[in-house]
Residue, then its C-alpha position, 0 to 999 in steps of 0.5 A: x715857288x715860295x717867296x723869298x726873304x733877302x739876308x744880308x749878304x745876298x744879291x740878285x745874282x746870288x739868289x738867282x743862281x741858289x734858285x737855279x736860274x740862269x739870269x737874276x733877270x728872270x726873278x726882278x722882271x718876273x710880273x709879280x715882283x712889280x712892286x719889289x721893282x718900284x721899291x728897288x729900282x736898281x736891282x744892284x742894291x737890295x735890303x734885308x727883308x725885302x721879299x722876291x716872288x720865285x717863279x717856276x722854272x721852265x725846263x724847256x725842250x731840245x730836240x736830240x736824236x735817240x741812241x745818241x750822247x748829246x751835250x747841253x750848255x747852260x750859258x749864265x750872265x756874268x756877275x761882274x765886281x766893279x770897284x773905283x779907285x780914287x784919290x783923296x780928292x776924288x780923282x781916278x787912280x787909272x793904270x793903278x796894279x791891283x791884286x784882288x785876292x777871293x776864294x784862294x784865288x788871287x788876280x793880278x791887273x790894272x786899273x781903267x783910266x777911269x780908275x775902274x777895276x772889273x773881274x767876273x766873279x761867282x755869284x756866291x762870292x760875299x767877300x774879297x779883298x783888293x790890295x794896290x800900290x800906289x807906287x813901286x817903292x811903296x811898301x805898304x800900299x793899301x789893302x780894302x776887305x770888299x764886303x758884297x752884296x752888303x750896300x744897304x738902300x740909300x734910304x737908309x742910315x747904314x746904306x748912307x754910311x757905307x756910301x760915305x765910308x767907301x768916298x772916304x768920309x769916315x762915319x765910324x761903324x755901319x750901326x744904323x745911328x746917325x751920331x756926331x761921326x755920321x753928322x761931320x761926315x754928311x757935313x763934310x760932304x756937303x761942304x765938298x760939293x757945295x750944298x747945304x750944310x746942315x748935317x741932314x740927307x735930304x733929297x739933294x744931298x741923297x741924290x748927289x751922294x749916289x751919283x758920287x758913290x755910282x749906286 
């Protein structure tokens, strides 16, 4: 099988089942992409251009009796879409109603008590948007256009401003540039949890920016 060059947009999950596996598991823990796990060692995020050996696939056997109809079920690993709702100070929204709206499908529930909102998706699914009112007499709410499979490494610039984004900490544009709206909102971070403030993800900052973001 040839190797395979991620696109913006594409996951694991989406990969895996474009390919025609059951489980993206298959490929990441696959002996020759070795080195694509050292590089990506959580398989949630991935970056364009970052090439993924595709190993053969084994058909398999079945035993089945001739002159009968048999019927074959192919069990894949749920791709799951989790997102966190939290307040301006970071606090989960729990029991918060949600509406995920994705493919012309719209799904009505609650939030977790740890604000999480958890839907099984198909693994093609790039986009969604998630709307919630924070009360009943709310008659705007808040709506998010869910962009998936499109967090970026946090190695990198646009990776550390979708992160900071997504927490509320407003970068402008995810354009790769670390200007004066990127510089206030590291900043800003800093100064929330206490680290050093001088506008510059270094590993301290990085480290403390995935564990608020949660990847």
């Amino acid at each position: 099988m040839p190797i395979y060059t991620v696109a913006q947009g594409d996951c694991l999950s989406s990969i895996a089942d474009a390919v025609g596996f059951a489980n993206w598991r298959t490929i990441y823990n696959d002996p020759q992409n070795a080195a694509f796990r050292n590089l990506r060692p959580d398989p949630n995020v991935i970056f364009p251009g970052d090439q993924l050996f595709i190993p053969d696939r084994d058909p398999g056997e079945e035993p089945g009796a001739t002159d009968l109809t048999h019927t074959f079920e192919l069990k894949r690993s749920p791709v799951l879409l989790r997102v966190v709702l939290l307040d301006e100070d970071h606090n989960p929204l729990g029991g918060i109603a949600y509406k995920l709206s994705m493919a012309g499908t719209v799904i009505e529930g609650k939030a977790g008590p740890d604000g999480v909102v958890e839907q099984t998706i198909q693994p093609s699914t790039c986009q969604a948007t998630l709307s919630i009112k924070l009360a009943r007499d709310d008659e705007t709410g808040y709506t998010w256009d869910l962009q998936l499979g499109a967090l970026d490494p946090e190695t990198t610039i646009t990776g550390v401003q979708a992160r900071l984004n997504n927490l509320g900490y407003n970068t402008g544009p995810l354009d790769g540039i670390k200007g004066h709206r990127t510089t206030d909102a590291i900043k800003e971070f800093q100064t929330k949890y206490e680290l050093e403030v001088d506008g510059i993800v270094g590993p301290i900052t990085r480290a403390k920016l995935v564990k608020v973001h949660g990847c």
